[in-house]
N, C-alpha and C positions, 0 to 999 in steps of 0.2 A: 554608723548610718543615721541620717539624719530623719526626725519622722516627717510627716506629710502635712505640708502649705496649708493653714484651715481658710475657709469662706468666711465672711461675716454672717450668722443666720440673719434672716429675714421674718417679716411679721408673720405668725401663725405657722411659725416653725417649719420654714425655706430650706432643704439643706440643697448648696450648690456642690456638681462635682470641681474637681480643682482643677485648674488649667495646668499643662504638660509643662515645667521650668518657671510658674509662677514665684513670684515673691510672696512670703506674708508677716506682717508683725503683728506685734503685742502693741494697744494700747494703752499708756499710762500718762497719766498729768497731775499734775502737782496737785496738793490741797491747798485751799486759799487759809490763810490764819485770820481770826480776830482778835480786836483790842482788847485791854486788860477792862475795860469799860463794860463794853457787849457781854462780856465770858462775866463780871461779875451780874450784870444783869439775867443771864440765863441762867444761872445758879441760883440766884435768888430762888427762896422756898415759897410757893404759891399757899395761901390758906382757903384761896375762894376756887369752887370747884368751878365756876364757869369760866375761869383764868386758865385750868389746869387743862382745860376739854378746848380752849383756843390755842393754849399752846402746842398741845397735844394734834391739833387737825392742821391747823395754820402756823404755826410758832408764833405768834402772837400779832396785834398789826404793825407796832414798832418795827421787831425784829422782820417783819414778812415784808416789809416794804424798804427793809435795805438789805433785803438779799439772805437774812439768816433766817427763812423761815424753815428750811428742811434743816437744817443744823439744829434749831431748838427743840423740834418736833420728836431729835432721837430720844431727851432723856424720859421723857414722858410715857414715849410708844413702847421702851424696852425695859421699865422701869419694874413691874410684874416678872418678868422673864428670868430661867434659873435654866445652866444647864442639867439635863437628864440625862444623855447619854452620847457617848462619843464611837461612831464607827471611822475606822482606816482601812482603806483601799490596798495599803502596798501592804506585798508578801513577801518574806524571803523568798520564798520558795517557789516567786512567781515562775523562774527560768528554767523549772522544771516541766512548763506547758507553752511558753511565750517564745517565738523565735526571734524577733526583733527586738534590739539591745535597749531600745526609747522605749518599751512596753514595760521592761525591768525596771526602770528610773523613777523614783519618787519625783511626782507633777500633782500643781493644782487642779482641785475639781472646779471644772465650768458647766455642768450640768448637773443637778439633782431632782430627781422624781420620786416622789409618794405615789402608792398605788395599795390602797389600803394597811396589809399588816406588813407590808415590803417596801423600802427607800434602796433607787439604786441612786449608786456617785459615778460618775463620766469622770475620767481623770484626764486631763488633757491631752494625753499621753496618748489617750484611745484604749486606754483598758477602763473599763465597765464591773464593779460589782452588786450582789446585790443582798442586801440586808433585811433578817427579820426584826421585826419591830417587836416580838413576844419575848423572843429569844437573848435578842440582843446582839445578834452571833450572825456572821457574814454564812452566805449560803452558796453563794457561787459566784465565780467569775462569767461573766457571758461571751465573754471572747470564744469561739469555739476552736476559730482556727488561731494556727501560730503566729502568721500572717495577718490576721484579723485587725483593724483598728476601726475601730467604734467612733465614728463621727456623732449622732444625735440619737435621743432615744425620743419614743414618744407613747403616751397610754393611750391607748385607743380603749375610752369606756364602754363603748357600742356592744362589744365581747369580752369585755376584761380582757385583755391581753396587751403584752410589751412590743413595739414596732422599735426593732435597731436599724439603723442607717450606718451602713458601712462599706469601708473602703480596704485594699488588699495590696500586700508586697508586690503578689503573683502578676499584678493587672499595673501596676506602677500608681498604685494608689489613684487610678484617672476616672473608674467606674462604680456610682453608688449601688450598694445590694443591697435589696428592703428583706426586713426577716421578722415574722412574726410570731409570737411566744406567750400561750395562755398562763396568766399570773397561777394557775394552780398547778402549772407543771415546774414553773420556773422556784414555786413554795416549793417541790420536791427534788429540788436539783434535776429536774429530769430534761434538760434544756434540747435535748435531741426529738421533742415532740412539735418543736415548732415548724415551721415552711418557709419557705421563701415566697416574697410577694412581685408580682410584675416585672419574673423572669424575661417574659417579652418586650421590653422597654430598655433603650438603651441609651442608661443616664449621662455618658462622658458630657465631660464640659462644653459648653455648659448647659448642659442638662442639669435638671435638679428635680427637685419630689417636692413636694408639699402638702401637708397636712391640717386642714381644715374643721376643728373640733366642731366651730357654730353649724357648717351646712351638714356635716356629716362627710366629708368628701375628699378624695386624693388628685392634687393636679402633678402630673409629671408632665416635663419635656424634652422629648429627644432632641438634640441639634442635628443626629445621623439622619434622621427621616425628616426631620420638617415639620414636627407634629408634635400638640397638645393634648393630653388627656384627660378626661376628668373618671374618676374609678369610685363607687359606694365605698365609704369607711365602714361600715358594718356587716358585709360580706366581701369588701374585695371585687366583685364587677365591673367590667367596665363598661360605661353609662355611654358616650360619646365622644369623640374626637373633634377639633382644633385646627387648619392647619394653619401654619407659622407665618404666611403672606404677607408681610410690610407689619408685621405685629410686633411692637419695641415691647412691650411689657403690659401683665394681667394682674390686675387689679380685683381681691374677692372682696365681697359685702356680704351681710344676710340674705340671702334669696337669690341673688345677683352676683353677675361677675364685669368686670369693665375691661372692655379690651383697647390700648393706646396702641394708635397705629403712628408710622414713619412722618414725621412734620413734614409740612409742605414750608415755605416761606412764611407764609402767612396765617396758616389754620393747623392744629393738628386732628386727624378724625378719630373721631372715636366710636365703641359700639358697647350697647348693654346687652348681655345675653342671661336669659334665665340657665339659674346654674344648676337646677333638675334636670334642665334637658336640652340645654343649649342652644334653644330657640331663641331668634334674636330679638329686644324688646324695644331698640330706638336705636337708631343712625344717625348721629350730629357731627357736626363740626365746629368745634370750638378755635375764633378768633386770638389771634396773637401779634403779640406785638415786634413787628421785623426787624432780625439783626439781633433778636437776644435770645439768651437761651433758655431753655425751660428749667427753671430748678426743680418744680416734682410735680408731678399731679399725682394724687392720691382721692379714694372713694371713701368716702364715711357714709355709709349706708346710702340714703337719696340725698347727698352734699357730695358736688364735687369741687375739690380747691386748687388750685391752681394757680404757682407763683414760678414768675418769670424774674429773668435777671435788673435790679434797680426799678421792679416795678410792684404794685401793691397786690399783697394777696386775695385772690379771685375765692368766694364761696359760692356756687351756684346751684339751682336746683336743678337735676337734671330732670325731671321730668315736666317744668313746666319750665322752659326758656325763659320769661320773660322776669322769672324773679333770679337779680342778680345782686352779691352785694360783694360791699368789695371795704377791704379793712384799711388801716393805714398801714404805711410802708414797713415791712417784715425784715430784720435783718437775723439771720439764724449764723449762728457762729459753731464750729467744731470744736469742742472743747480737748 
């Protein structure tokens, strides 16, 4: 049996639920090589410490200005660094609690989280443990159920406590369960003290949760009801609702949320809403250019940017329209 299609996380730790007969891969791409040239010039031993502190930040302006500046920057940055200690996720003895045969399988870890004296490892797999840092010694698996596969974790410092995001055999892996887990019970293996969060929300695809450390705040959207949420990260309440009417996609800032509505030909509209309490802080409409598409618009706090297809990237202030600037022409490639 095969395990479950993942989403790509999103900024501020997005998990989506997965769509019913989705595809999904693994990304990989080549590493580019350098000349015997470059590789003896990064080797070279630096004596002068402001060489060592440009290499070290910039790889140098040579190397940074023909592409090897994150390449030179490793030996610098990890040059201090020794390993201390090694924890492993897989158990023989996992198939004595796990009932799907991909939770048994040794898989990469794509998630790891510190949470003071405790590191847990996400194994791609969807089995989750979690390690003390005193000890050295694994303390529990979080999987509760056998069925269980552990899509993201997330620390909610607000109460100390572990939020798991997860997905189930039982339900066809379609619907996220949020579950939350105070780090002193989770120290005592006592993993049956936690709760479940926003049993009334219904995350099927694509629905999704998201977790917002800077405002304090939880955004879920149902697709069954047509509705957005927003819920206190530090009690769990929920603060006000959304609804989903011509709304392509929410954008959060500090203090703020951007809501991008359906394009018209010409404009697409937008709204800022305060993200305390939902009230809305400005109605605009931002111009476009006809026949092409939108590559992204994205909020960086009071900057909004905005780049369309073969045309130059838009940085605008949103609260005062008339400051606009606009960069030369952006080409972004997927690597």
């Amino acid at each position: 049996m095969d395990g479950p299609k993942r989403s790509q996380l999103r900024v501020r730790l997005r998990v989506t639920a997965r769509r019913r007969g989705g595809d999904g891969a693994d990304r990989a791409g080549p590493g580019g090589g350098t000349g015997g040239e470059r590789k003896r010039r990064m080797d070279a031993p630096l004596i002068n410490s402001a060489a060592k502190l440009q290499r070290r930040e910039i790889g140098g302006r040579q190397l940074a200005a023909r592409g090897g500046g994150a390449a030179a920057a490793v030996p610098e940055r990890f040059r201090n660094m020794q390993l201390q200690e090694e924890f492993d996720t897989y158990d023989h003895d996992a198939h004595l609690f796990v009932k799907l045969q991909f939770l048994k399988k040794r898989s990469k870890i794509i998630e790891i989280v510190a949470a003071k004296d405790i590191i847990f490892a996400l194994a791609h797999s969807g089995l989750c443990a979690a390690f003390s840092r005193v000890t050295n010694k694994r303390l529990s698996f979080l999987n509760l159920s056998p069925d269980e596969v552990i899509r993201s974790l997330f620390y909610n410092k607000n109460n100390d406590s572990l939020i798991t995001v997860s997905v189930y055999a039982s339900d066809h892996f379609s619907t996220l369960k949020c579950r939350t887990t105070p780090i002193e019970y989770i120290r005592r293996d006592q993993l049956d003290a936690g709760f479940p969060l926003f049993e009334s929300e219904s995350l099927k695809w694509p629905g999704f949760v998201e977790f917002d450390d800077v405002n304090g705040k939880v955004l879920t959207y149902s697709a069954q009801d047509g509705i957005y949420k927003v819920f206190d990260l530090k009690n769990y309440s929920f603060l006000y609702s959304i609804p989903d009417t011509n709304v392509q996609e929410i954008k959060i800032s500090p203090g703020i949320m951007l809501l991008i509505y359906d394009r018209t030909p010409s404009y697409v509209p937008l709204r800022i809403l305060s993200i305390e309490d939902g009230k809305p802080l400005k109605l605009f409409k931002h111009l476009l250019h006809r026949g092409k598409k939108i590559d992204f618009i994205e909020q960086f706090n009071e900057k909004l940017l905005v780049k369309q297809e073969d045309e130059n990237l838009q940085i605008l202030d949103v609260w005062h329209d008339t400051s606009v600037y606009y960069t030369y022409l952006v080409t972004f490639t997927v690597l």
